[in-house]
Every structure is written in structure tokens, then in C-alpha cells.
N, C-alpha and C positions, 0 to 999 in steps of 0.2 A: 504494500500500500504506500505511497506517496507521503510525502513528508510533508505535512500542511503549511509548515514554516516557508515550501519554496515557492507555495503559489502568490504571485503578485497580491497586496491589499488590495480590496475595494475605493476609488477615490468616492466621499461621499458629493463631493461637488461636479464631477465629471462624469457625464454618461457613457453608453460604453461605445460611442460612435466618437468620442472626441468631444463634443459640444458639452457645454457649460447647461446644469441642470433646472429647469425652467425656476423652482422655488430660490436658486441662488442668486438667478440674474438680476433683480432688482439691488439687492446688498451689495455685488462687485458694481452697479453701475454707478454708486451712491460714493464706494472706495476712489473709483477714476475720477470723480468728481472733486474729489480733495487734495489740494496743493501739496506738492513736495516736504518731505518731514512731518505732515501730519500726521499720520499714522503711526506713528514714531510717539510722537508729541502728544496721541491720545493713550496709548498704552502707560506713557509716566501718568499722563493724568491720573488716570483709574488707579492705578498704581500707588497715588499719594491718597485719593479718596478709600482705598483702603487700611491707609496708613493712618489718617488724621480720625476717620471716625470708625470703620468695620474692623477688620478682622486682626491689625496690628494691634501691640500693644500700648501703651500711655507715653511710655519712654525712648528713644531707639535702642535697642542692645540690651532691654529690659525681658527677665526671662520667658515673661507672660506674650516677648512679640512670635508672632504666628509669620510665615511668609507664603499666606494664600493670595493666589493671583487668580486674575480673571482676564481672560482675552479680551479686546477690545471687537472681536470679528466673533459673531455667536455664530452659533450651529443650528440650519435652520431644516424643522421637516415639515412637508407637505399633511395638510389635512385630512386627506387618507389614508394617509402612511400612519397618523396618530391613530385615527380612527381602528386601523387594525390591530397595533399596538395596544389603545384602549383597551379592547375586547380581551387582550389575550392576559395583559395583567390584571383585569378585574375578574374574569372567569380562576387565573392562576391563584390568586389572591383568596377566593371562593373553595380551592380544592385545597390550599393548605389549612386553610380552618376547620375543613371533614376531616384531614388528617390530623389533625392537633387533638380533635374534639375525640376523636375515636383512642389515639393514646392515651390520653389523660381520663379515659372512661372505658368504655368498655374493652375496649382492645381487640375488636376481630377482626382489622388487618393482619397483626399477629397472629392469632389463632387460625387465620387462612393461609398464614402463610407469604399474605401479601409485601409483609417487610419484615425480614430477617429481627429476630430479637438484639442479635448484638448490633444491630445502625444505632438503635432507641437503648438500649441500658448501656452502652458502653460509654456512652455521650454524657459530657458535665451540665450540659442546657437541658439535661430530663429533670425534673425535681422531680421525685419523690410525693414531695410532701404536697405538689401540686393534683396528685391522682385522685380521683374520686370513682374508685372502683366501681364499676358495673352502670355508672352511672354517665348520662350524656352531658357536662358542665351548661349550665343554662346560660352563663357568661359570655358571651361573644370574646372567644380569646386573642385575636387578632383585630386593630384600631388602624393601625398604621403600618402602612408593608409597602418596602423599597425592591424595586428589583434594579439589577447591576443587568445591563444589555450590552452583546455586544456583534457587530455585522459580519460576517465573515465576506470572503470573496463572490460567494454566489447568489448576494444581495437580501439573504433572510437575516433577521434580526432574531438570537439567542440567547436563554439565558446565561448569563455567568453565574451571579450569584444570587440567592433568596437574601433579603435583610427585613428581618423581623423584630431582633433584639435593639429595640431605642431605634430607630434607623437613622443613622444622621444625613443632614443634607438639606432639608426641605426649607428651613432658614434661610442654609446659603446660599442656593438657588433664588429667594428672595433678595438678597441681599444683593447677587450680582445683579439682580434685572432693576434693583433700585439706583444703584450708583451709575449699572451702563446706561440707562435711561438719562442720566445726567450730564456723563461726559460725552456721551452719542446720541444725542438727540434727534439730530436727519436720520438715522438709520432706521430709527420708528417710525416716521413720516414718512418713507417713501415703502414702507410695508404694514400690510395688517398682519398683528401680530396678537395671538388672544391672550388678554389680560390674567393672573396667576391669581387677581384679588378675589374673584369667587370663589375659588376651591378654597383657601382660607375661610373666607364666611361661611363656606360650607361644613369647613370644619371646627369651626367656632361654638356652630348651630348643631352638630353631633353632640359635640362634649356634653351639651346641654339636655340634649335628648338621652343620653347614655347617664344621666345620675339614676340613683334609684328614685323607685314613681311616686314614694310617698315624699318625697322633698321636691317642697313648691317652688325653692329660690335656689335651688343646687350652687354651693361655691367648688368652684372649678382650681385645681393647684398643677403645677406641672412642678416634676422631682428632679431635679438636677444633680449632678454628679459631686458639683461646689465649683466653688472660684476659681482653684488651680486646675483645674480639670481642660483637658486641649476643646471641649468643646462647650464649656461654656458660654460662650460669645453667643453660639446658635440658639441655646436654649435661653437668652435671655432674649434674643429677637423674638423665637416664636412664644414664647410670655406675653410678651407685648402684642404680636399680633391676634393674637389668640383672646386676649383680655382673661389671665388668668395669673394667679398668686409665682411667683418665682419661689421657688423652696426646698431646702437642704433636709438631708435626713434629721439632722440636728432641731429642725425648726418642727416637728410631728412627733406626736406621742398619741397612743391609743388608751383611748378612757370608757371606762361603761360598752368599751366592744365597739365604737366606732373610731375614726381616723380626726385630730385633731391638730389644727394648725397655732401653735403657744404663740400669743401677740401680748404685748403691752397691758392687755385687759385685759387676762384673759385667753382661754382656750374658746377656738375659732371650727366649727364643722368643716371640713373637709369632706365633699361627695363625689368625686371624681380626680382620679391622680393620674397623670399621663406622665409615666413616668420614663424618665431617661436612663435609666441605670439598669444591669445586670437583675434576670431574676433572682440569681442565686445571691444576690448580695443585700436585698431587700430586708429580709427578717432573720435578724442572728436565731433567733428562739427554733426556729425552725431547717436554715438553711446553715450547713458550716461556713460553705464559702464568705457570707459576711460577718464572720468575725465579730469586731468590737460596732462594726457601723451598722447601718442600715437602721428599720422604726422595728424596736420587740411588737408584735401582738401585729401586724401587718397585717399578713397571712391571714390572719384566724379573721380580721373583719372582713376581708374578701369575700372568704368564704364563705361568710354569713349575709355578704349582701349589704354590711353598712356601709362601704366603697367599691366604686368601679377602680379596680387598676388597668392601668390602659398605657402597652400592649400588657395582657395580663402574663404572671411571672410564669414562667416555662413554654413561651412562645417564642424562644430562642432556638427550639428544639426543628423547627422547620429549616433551621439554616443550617443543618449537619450536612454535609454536601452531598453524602452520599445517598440520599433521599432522594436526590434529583434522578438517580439509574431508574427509581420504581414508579415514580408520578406518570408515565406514559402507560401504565396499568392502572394504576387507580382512578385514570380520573372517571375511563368510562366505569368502571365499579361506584363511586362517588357520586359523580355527577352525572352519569350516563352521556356522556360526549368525548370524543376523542379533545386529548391536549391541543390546544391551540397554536401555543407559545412553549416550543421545544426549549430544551435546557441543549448546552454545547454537550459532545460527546462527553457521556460519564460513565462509567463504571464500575460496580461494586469491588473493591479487592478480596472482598471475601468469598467470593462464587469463584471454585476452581477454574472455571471455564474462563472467567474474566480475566484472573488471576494469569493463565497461559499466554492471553490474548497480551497482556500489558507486558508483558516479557520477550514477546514476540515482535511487537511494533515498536517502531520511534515513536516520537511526538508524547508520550501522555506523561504527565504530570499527575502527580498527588498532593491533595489540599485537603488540606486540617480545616476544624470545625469553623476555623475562623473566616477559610476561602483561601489566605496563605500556601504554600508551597512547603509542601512537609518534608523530614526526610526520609522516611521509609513506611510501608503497609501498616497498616495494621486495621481492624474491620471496622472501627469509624470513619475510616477515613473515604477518600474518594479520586479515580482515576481520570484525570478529564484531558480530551485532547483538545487543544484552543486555537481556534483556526488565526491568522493576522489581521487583527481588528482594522477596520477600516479608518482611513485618513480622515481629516481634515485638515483645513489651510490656517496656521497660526502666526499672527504678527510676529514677525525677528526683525527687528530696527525697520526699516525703512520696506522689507521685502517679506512674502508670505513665503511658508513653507510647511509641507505635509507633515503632520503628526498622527500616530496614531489614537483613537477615541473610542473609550467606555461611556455612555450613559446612564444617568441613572435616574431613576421614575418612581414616583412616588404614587399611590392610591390611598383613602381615609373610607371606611365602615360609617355610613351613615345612621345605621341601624337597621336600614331595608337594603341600601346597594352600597356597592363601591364605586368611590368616585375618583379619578384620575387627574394627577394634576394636568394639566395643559403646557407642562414647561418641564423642567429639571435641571438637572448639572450635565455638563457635558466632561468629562475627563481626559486629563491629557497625559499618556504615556505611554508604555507598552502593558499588551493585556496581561502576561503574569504578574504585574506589580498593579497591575488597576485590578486584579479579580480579589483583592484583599479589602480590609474597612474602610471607609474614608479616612486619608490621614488628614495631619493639622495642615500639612504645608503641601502645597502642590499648583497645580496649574489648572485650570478648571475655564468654561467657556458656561455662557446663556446660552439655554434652547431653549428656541424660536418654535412654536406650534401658527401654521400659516392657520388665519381663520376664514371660512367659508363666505364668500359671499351670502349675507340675509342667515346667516346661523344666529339661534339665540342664544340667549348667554345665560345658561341656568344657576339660579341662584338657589339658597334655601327657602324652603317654605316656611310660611309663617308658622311662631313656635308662640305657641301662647302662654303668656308668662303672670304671674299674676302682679301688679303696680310694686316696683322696689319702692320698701320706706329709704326717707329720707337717712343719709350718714355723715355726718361731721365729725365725727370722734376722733382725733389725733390720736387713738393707743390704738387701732388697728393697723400695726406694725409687726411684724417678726423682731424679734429679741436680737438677731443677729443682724440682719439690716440697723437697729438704732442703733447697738452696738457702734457700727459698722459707719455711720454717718458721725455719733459725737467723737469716733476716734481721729475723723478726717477733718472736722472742723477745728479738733484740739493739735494737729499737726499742722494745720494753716497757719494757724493762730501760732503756732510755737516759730513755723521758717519768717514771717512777719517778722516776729520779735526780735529775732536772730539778724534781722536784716536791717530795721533800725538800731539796734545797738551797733553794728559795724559802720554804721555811716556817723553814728553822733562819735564813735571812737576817730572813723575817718577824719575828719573836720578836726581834731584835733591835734592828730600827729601828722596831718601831711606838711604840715609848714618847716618840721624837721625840728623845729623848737619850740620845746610848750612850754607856756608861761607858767610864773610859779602858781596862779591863781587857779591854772588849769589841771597841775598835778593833783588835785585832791579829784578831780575830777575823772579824769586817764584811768585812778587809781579805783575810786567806784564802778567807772564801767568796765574794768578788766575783772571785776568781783561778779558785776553780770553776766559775763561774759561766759564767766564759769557757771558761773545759775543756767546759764542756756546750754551748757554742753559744751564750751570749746577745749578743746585740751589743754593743758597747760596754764591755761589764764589765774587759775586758782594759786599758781605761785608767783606769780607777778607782785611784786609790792616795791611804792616809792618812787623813786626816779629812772627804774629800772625797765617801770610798765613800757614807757614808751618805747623804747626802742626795740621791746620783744614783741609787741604788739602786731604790728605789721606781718612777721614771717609767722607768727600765729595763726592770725585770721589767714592768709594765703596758704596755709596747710589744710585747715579746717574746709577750704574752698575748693579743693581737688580730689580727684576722685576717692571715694572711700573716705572723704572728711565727712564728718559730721552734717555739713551742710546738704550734699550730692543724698547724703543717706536719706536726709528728711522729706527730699525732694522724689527718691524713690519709695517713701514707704506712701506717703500723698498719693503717687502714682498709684502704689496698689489699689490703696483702701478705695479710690477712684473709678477703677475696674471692678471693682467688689460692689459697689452700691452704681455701677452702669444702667441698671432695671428701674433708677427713681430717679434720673437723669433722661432729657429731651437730648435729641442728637446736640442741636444747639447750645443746651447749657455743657455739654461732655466736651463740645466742638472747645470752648471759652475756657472751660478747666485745663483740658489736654494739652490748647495750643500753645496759650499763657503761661502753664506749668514748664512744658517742653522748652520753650523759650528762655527761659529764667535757669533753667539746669544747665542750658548750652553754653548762657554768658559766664555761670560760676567756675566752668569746667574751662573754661578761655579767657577768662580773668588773667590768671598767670599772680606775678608779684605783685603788679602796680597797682596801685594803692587808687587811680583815677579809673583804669577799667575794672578794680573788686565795686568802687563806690556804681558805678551803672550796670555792673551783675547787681548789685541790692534793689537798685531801683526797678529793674526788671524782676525783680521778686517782690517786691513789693507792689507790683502792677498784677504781678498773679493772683496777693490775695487780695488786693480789690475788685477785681475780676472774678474771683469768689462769691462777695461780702457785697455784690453788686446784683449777681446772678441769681444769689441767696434769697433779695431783698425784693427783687421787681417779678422774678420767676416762676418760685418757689411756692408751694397753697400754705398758708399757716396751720399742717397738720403736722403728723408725728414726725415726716423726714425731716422738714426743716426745724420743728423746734429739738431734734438733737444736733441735727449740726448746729443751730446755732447755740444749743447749750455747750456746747464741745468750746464753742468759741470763746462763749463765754466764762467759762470755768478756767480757761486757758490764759484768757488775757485778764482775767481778776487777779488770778494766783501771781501773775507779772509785774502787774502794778501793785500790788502789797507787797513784794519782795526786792523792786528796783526802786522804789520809795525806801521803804525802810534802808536800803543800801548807801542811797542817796544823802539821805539824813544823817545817816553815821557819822557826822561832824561835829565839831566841836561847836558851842554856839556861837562865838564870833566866827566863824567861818561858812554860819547856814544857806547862805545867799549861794554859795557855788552849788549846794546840792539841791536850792530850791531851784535854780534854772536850768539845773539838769531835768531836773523831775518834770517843768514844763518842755521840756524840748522833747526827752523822751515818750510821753503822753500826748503830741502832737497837740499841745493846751498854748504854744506861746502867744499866737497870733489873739484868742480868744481874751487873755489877760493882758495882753495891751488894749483891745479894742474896751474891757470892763474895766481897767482901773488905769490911769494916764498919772501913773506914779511913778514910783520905784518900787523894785520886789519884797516883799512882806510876806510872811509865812501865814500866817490866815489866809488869805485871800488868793494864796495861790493851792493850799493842802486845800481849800474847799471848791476850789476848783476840778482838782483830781482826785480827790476823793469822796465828798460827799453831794457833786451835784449830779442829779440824775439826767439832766439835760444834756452832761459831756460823754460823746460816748468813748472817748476815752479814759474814763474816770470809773473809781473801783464802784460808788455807787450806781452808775449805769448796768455794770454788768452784774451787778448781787441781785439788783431791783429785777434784770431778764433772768436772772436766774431761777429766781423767784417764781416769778409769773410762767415759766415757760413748765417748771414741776407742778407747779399749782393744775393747771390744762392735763398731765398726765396723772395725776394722782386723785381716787379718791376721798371723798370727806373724808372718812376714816384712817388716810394717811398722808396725814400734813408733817410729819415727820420732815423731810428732806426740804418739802417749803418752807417751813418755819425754819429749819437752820439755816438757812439762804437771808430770810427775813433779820434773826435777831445778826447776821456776820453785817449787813447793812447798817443796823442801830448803833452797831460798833465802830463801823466806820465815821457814821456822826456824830457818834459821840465823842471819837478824836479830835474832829475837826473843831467841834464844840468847846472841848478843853482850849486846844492850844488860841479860841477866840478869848473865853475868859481867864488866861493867865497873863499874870503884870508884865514877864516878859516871853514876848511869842517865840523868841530863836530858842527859849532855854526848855521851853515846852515841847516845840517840834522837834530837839534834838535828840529830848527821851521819846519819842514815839518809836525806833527800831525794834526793839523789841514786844510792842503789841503788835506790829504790822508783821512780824515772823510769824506770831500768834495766830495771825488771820490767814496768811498764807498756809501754816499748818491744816486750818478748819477746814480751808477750800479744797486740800489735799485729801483731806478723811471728807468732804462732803462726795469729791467725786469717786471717791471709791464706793461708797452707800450708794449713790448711784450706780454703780455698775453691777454691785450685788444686789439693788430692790429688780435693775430692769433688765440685765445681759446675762445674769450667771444660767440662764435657761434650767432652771433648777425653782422648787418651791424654796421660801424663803427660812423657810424650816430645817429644810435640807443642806444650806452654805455653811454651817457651823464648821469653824476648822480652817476653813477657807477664803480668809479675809486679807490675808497675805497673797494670795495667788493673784496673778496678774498674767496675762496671755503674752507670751515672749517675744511676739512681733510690735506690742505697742510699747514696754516698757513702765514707767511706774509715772504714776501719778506727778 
């Protein structure tokens, strides 16, 4: 037999006369249209649109960046060519859920003989615990089902591989038709191309139909794998598109037998889980494979019907590859119709016959459960010979050139049929390394479904719901989402600070000679300096600061200083709460952030580009503090980051006050005009007092008036208010300490008004304003243990020390 490897590929553009194939010709006449280096010039585009808002990550070189491309030239097929496609994935789709339903219940495929016992027990994607003897599961186990396609030379379309388990892709096939949409916008205009947005709302409008019948507002969650995970980016687009909860095993616990989502206020029903993650990883209680993660008691509410899981857990079992040798038998058994949509040459290695055959011929390959390339037999496995997937034409600089191409297709269970999307990924490589998962980084194209002239465009049918009450409650959050938000406002708030104290140090040492009046001053912010983190600065003392200063801060400013570091953990925690971020405000955080890392990392020594890397960081977190303020709904995300911010820059100003003051009392005047320059108060204190500097008037300026929002009672007062909105009656705990650390601060202010003399008042204030900063320390830890420990309050005993090793301490 012939070596499939030597038969020419398929061109999908070129028919087999030579001539350019009728659905292509409008897309290349749209390419000749375009000037010199265009083509070129759209491919960076997309390129950085991937970079600034999709599939990159926040930082360049940062480990979370991904290097998924998308062609700028889609792949496009004719509406018949889907049309039979359609048919043959939603029938395929149809015959693995008789196969599923028949293992996991009665089993007389088996007992017929129709599929070998060792394909199904020797396989890790069979649970066990998912069987229900003798019995047909009532559960529709199959939601979402990918098939990997691929053309061979004699122009049919095959399968390569079943994807049942999570399937990934359907995201980023969104994702490319949103960006190429953007950067190629004639290429849509000069074709009709059918739109991907219904099959979404069709599957929006399933999830909905798929909760159980006695729950009249069904909340809908989708389970993600977590942050660090290569494909989180997908599962938080389709959250969104989808309009359903983003949620880590972490964030679900089972109570009273049903599946519940731990928020702010409360445990939250969860009636449908589309879940992204391994079945076998789902429920430790029941499955070993997950270990310490997964939700205990999972399983058992499935099973009972107080959640849909959706694909449900051991519907991974359809992608054992070897499964695909015997579906040309069972479908007419099953479905009584012969298979539609052939799988590529496969064979069982465990049928002697096969067995001789794959030892006899070249060409075939053996693939593990994954589709992978294994290295030797054994009876899960599967023998497949893979014809040369056919071409397409892929942008290289300025010129096209043929690549070989996997597609892949997605279909969604309606509850009555299966629907097909109208689009997918197109894949770019050779077929042994395309017939594997989708990886993170690759080359990937839009597919184009042409649409019919006068075709309609089927929507969902109306789903009749009963009127949603009204919701305004800011504690309808996940614990790790606020988490997740005050730790990003409290690291904002922290590179700020870090950034005006380098410039108020700046301004004093670049002249090369600091006056005596200025030493006392050098010598305070080098004390901050060390309160912020810088290395070293904590032994600076006297006439010494200055001159160490400088190679200081320009250490702290290079890679791996302090500064780069705060600037990456921003980053993270930024990619972690991506799902409560508008492209726009992500656009603002990422670009701004990005920007500000580049200057500090290119700073170098000089003391004139550190001071405009600050000021670019200081543009970030107004860019923040801006985005926060005009964007943002006053619910639970923004009142933690902006409590983050606030706990952040209180703790600042009670500790670079009291620093400041640390003088002697003929000397207060230097620390009082530090304390307005570093509180950004000076302008405001000359426009209210047209004097000279006085300690009253300038301590109740930064500390106890609530109108500066640089001043500590600005941020006690939001602190305040903003626990008050989470908490309730019953637990004013954390507000009231907020409240009386405010009375504190005016009653400072108060003091140093009625004593006879103010410098000798405000010079004993350091050690109350330690005091305060201590409070604010143990307030935000009480915060962390009332609303992040994901545990009852009952249960943190022990545990008031512990603190998560990515954010550090309070």
C-alpha cells in the first residue's frame, strides 16, 4: 500500500484545474487591492491587538505571556461545504452520547460485544464512580463537543480527533473574529460572512434551559481551571459572553446536597456548572485523581439532580481514540444510519488482525488518550494512519505561502438538537502535532462560513423567565475576586508611594549639594524609603544619606529591584480580576502599567530619567484612581479596590508623618513641608493660609480634613463607609474601628491646636501616628480574615498570622 505521506496535499484555495476556488476569489481580490507592505503591516497589527488586550500577557516577558497568533488571511468554506459538515458533526455529536449513555449505564455495547472491555476500563477518563448500573443516566452527558477535522488529498473532510473533555477553542475563535474584524475590516465588506453571535445566544439560552425545572431564576457558573492555568484567558471571555459567574474550585462548596457559590454575603445557589476542568479532578471524595483540589460532595449533587455539570464528569471517555475503529458499527446499531463523518484511518491495537496489519504497513501512528503520539501499543490506545492535511495560504512578510491546516468545530446540546457553530479555529501546522489539544501558543486562522443568499439567521426561542428582582448588593462577590481586587489597589497605592518619595528625594540630591536645612530632611525620606521597601535605605543616616541615595534608588529600579517586582505583581493580580475589567479599563491599566515598567527598567543611573520613570508611574496610578472613579459601578469590585487603596495610603500617611515629625521642635518647619509636599497638600495650604508654615494648620490639613484626599482622615472616613456597605448591622466591628482610628486622628490635630506651643506638640505626635499605622495594619488583616480567608469565621483560629506568599504582609 502507498505511503500517504507521498501523495501531494490538497490546496484548499486551488481547484484541481489550476483556477482559484470561487469562495476565495473575492478575499484575494480584496489582498490585490492593498498597497505594498500592507499585508505585512496588518499581520503586526493583529499581532499587537493581541498583545495589548487578548491572549498576551500584562507585561512582555511576563510568564503569564501566551504567543497565540492569528493570521490576518482567514480560511474561508462555502455554505454547502458547512452544510454537510453541519450534518455530520451534529449526527457524530448524537452517536457519542448513545455511546456514553450506554457505558455509564447499562453497558450492552459491551455485553454485545460491540466495544472491547479493555478500550473502556483501561482508560483514566472512565470514572467509576460516574456509573449508574443498569440504569440509562437521565442527564444529557455531552453540552459541548469539539471535533478536530482534517482534508486529506481526495477532498473529504475526517475526523482526527473527538474533544469532549472542557473543549477548548470556542473563545478563541471569538476572539480572533473580534480583533480580525478590527484590523480587516474590507475583508468583511467585500464578503458575506455568517455572524458566530447566535450560536453564543444560543448557547447562553441552553445553559438556561438545562438548570433543573424547579429553579425559576437558575444562576448559571462556569468552572475554570484558575488564573495560572494556559487557558484561562478563554474561559474568562466565554464568562462574559455567556453572562455567567467566573469560578475556581476554591470559590464552591456543597451544602444541604446542593452546589454553592461562597460571596461576600453569603453562600450563593449555583444550578448549572459548565465546567472546564478534568472529570476526574472534580471531586476528591470520590475521584483520586483530584487530590487536595476540586469541590468534596460535587458528584453526589449531580447525581441527585441539585446541579447540571456540563460537559458532565466522564465524558472525556468519548475521546479515547480508539473508539473511533468501532463508531462505523455502532452508529447504524444506535442511531440506525450509517456514519456520516468518517474518522481518518484507525485501528484497534488490540485485534490480532489489526495488530499484523500495523506491522505490516508504513504510515500509522499511535495516539494516546490525549490524540498525542505515543510510544508503543498497548489496548487503549489507537493506530491511525493520517493522510497530508491540506494547505492553506499564510501571510510571511510581504508574501503568502502554503501551510498545512487542522480545523476545529464546535457544536452546543440545546436540549432538543445540536447546534453548530458557523465558524471555528482554523490551525496551522502539520497534522501529527495538530491531532493533539489545543496548545497555548500556536498559529491559528478565522473560519469564514460563506452565508446563503436570503438564509435566516436562527436565533433562540423565546425562554420565558419569570421578572429578575431588583440587585444592588455590593457583597455579591466571590471571596477571591475581592481578595483579588483590594490586593491590586493596595499595590497601586504602594508603587505611587514609592514613586513620590523618589522624586521628593530626587529634588533634593540632584543639585549634588544639600543644604544643611535639607539634611534633616534627605534623612526622613531615606527612613521612608525603607518603610517602602528599598534596600538598604534603612542604614543611611546623617550626611551620609545623600550620597548613597542615588545608587540606591537606581538599584531598586532594575530588574529584580523592588520597584520592577511591584510593577509585576500589579500585573498579575490585573490578569486575575481581567473578568471585572471592560476591555477599555484593562486597555488603561495594561498600557499605562506597561509603560511605567519600560521607563524604570531604562532609567539607568540618572537621577533626571529615574525622576520621568516616576512620573510615568505615577501616571499609571492615576490612570487607575481615574478609571476607578468614572468606570467602575459603586459595588463590591470597586469598593475593595478602592479599600485596598485606601488602607494602603492611610497606613502611608500615619507613618511618613510621624517620620517627618521626628524633629526636634525648633526644627519642625523642615518636617512640616515635607509632610505637605509628600501628601500633595502644598498648593492647597498656600491657597488657605497666605502665611508662613504653622503646625496646626498644616497637621489638619493632612490629617484630619476629610475634604483632602490626601489626608489620613479622607481615607479612614472611605474606609469606613466603604465596610459599612459590606457589613451587616450585626457586624460593625471593622467599621467602627475605621470610625474610632478617624476620632484619633482629630483628636491629634485637636491637641497640637490647643497647646501653648504647636512645634513642641506636633513633635510628640510620632509615636501615636506609629500607633495608628499599627491599627491600620491589624485592621487590614481583620479584613482579610472577616472576607478572603474562604473559610467560616469560626474556623481561622490559629490562622491570623498567615498571609498568602504572593502578596506579603500587611
Amino acid at each position: 500500500m502507498p505511503d500517504p505521506a507521498a501523495v501531494p496535499p490538497l490546496d484548499e484555495m486551488v481547484d484541481g484545474r489550476g483556477g482559484v476556488r470561487p469562495h476565495w476569489r473575492a478575499l484575494l481580490g480584496m489582498l490585490g487591492g492593498m498597497g505594498e507592505g500592507m499585508l505585512a503591516e496588518r499581520a503586526r497589527r493583529l499581532d499587537r491587538a493581541f498583545e495589548d488586550e487578548g491572549m498576551a500577557g500584562v507585561l512582555p516577558g511576563a510568564k503569564r505571556e501566551a504567543a497565540w497568533r492569528c493570521d490576518p488571511l482567514p480560511m474561508v468554506l462555502p455554505a454547502e461545504e458547512f452544510a454537510v459538515l453541519e450534518a455530520g458533526i451534529a449526527q457524530r455529536a448524537r452517536l457519542l452520547e448513545a455511546v456514553l449513555a450506554d457505558l455509564y449505564g447499562p453497558q450492552h455495547l459491551l455485553a454485545e460485544g460491540l466495544i472491547p472491555p479493555e478500550v473502556v476500563f483501561t482508560s483514566p477518563a472512565f470514572l467509576r464512580a460516574c456509573r449508574q448500573e443498569g440504569v440509562v443516566p437521565a442527564t444529557p452527558l455531552l453540552h459541548l463537543y469539539a471535533v478536530d477535522l482534517i482534508r486529506g488529498p481526495d477532498g473529504i473532510w475526517r475526523v482526527l480527533a473527538d474533544r469532549t473533555t472542557a473543549p477548548a477553542g470556542p473563545g478563541l475563535a471569538w476572539e480572533n473574529r473580534r480583533l480580525l474584524a478590527r484590523v480587516m475590516p474590507e475583508a468583511f465588506r467585500g464578503m458575506q460572512v455568517r455572524s458566530m453571535r447566535p450560536f453564543f445566544d444560543l448557547w447562553q439560552d441552553a445553559l438556561q434551559r438545562l438548570a433543573p425545572p424547579e429553579r425559576a431564576d437558575p444562576a448559571v457558573a462556569l468552572l475554570t481551571r484558575g488564573t495560572q492555568h494556559p487557558r484561562w484567558f478563554e474561559d474568562m471571555l466565554l464568562s462574559r459572553e455567556l453572562s455567567c459567574a467566573l469560578v475556581e474550585c476554591g470559590d464552591l462548596t456543597v451544602r444541604g446536597g446542593a452546589l454553592h457559590l461562597k460571596t461576600l454575603q453569603g453562600l450563593q445557589r449555583v444550578d448549572v456548572l459548565l465546567s472546564r476542568m478534568e472529570g476526574e479532578r472534580l471531586d476528591p471524595l470520590e475521584c483520586a485523581e483530584a487530590g487536595t483540589g476540586g469541590v468534596p460532595g460535587l458528584l453526589d449533587a449531580a447525581r441527585h439532580g441539585a446541579v447540571r455539570v456540563l460537559n458532565a464528569p466522564g465524558a472525556g471517555l468519548a475521546e479515547v481514540p480508539a473508539l473511533a475503529a468501532f463508531l462505523p458499527a455502532l452508529a447504524p446499531r444506535l442511531l440506525g444510519e450509517a456514519l456520516r463523518l468518517p474518522s481518518v484511518e484507525t485501528l484497534w491495537p488490540g485485534d490480532p488482525a489489526a495488530r499484523a496489519r500495523i506491522a505490516a504497513e508504513r504510515g500509522w501512528l499511535l495516539r494516546d488518550a490525549t490524540g498525542g503520539v505515543a510510544p508503543g501499543a498497548a489496548a487503549g490506545l489507537a493506530a491511525t494512519r493520517l493522510p497530508p492535511a491540506s494547505v492553506v495560504p499564510c501571510v510571511a512578510g510581504d508574501t503568502l505561502e502554503p501551510r498545512p491546516v487542522v480545523i476545529r468545530m464546535f457544536a452546543v446540546f440545546d436540549g432538543a438538537a445540536w447546534r453548530v457553530m458557523p465558524g471555528g479555529l482554523a490551525r496551522i501546522g502539520d497534522a501529527a502535532s495538530l491531532g493533539g489539544a489545543l496548545p497555548s501558543q500556536g498559529l491559528s486562522k478565522d473560519l469564514w462560513v460563506q452565508a446563503e443568499e436570503g438564509a435566516d439567521i436562527i436565533g433562540p426561542a423565546a425562554l420565558r423567565l419569570p421578572p429578575l428582582p431588583i440587585r444592588r448588593a455590593p457583597g455579591a462577590l466571590p471571596s477571591r475576586v475581592a481578595d483579588n481586587l483590594f490586593w491590586l489597589g493596595r499595590y497601586t497605592e504602594r508603587l505611587e508611594r514609592a514613586a513620590r518619595l523618589v522624586r521628593a528625594t530626587q529634588a533634593r540630591i540632584s543639585r549634588g549639594v544639600v543644604l544643611p536645612r535639607e539634611q534633616a530632611e534627605v534623612a526622613a525620606l531615606a527612613r521612608c524609603l525603607a518603610q517602602a521597601g528599598f534596600p538598604g535605605a534603612e542604614e543611611l543616616t546623617g550626611s551620609s544619606a545623600a550620597q548613597a541615595l542615588p545608587g540606591m534608588i537606581a538599584a531598586a529600579m532594575r530588574d529584580g529591584g523592588p520597584l520592577p517586582a511591584l510593577a509585576d505583581r500589579i500585573a498579575v493580580l490585573t490578569a486575575m480580576v481581567r473578568d471585572r475589567l471592560t476591555a477599555d479599563m484593562h486597555a488603561t491599566f495594561t498600557l499605562t502599567l506597561r509603560a511605567a515598567r519600560t521607563e524604570m527598567l531604562q532609567a539607568g543611573d540618572g537621577l533626571e530619567a529615574i525622576s520621568r520613570a516616576m512620573i510615568s508611574v505615577l501616571r499609571f496610578a492615576t490612570a487607575v484612581a481615574g478609571v476607578a472613579a468614572e468606570s467602575m459601578v459603586r459595588g463590591g469590585a470597586w469598593l475593595f479596590l478602592d479599600l485596598g487603596r485606601r488602607v494602603e495610603r492611610a497606613q502611608a500617611i500615619a507613618s511618613e508623618v510621624g517620620v517627618a515629625l521626628d524633629q526636634p521642635p525648633a526644627r519642625i518647619e523642615g518636617g512640616l513641608r515635607l509632610v505637605l509636599e509628600l501628601c500633595d497638600s502644598v498648593i492647597t495650604y498656600r491657597g488657605r493660609y497666605l502665611t508662613i508654615l504653622q503646625p496646626a494648620p498644616a497637621l489638619d490639613l493632612v490629617l484630619a480634613d476629610e475634604s483632602n484626599p490626601r489626608a489620613l482622615a479622607f481615607q479612614l472616613a472611605a474606609i469606613s463607609r466603604n465596610l459599612s456597605e459590606v457589613a451587616s448591622d450585626a457586624d460593625r466591628a471593622l467599621p467602627d474601628e475605621a470610625a474610632s482610628l478617624l476620632a484619633e486622628a482629630e483628636a491629634m490635630v485637636a491637641q497640637v491646636i490647643a497647646a501653648p506651643d504647636q512645634a513642641v506638640a506636633a513633635a510628640g505626635l510620632p509615636p501615636r501616628l506609629e500607633a495608628v499605622a499599627v491599627r491600620i495594619a491589624a485592621l487590614s488583616d481583620a479584613v482579610a480574615r472577616r472576607y478572603f480567608a474562604l473559610l467560616p469565621v469560626q474556623q481561622t483560629l490559629g490562622l491570623e498570622g498567615a498571609a498568602p506568599a504572593m502578596k506579603g504582609a500587611a
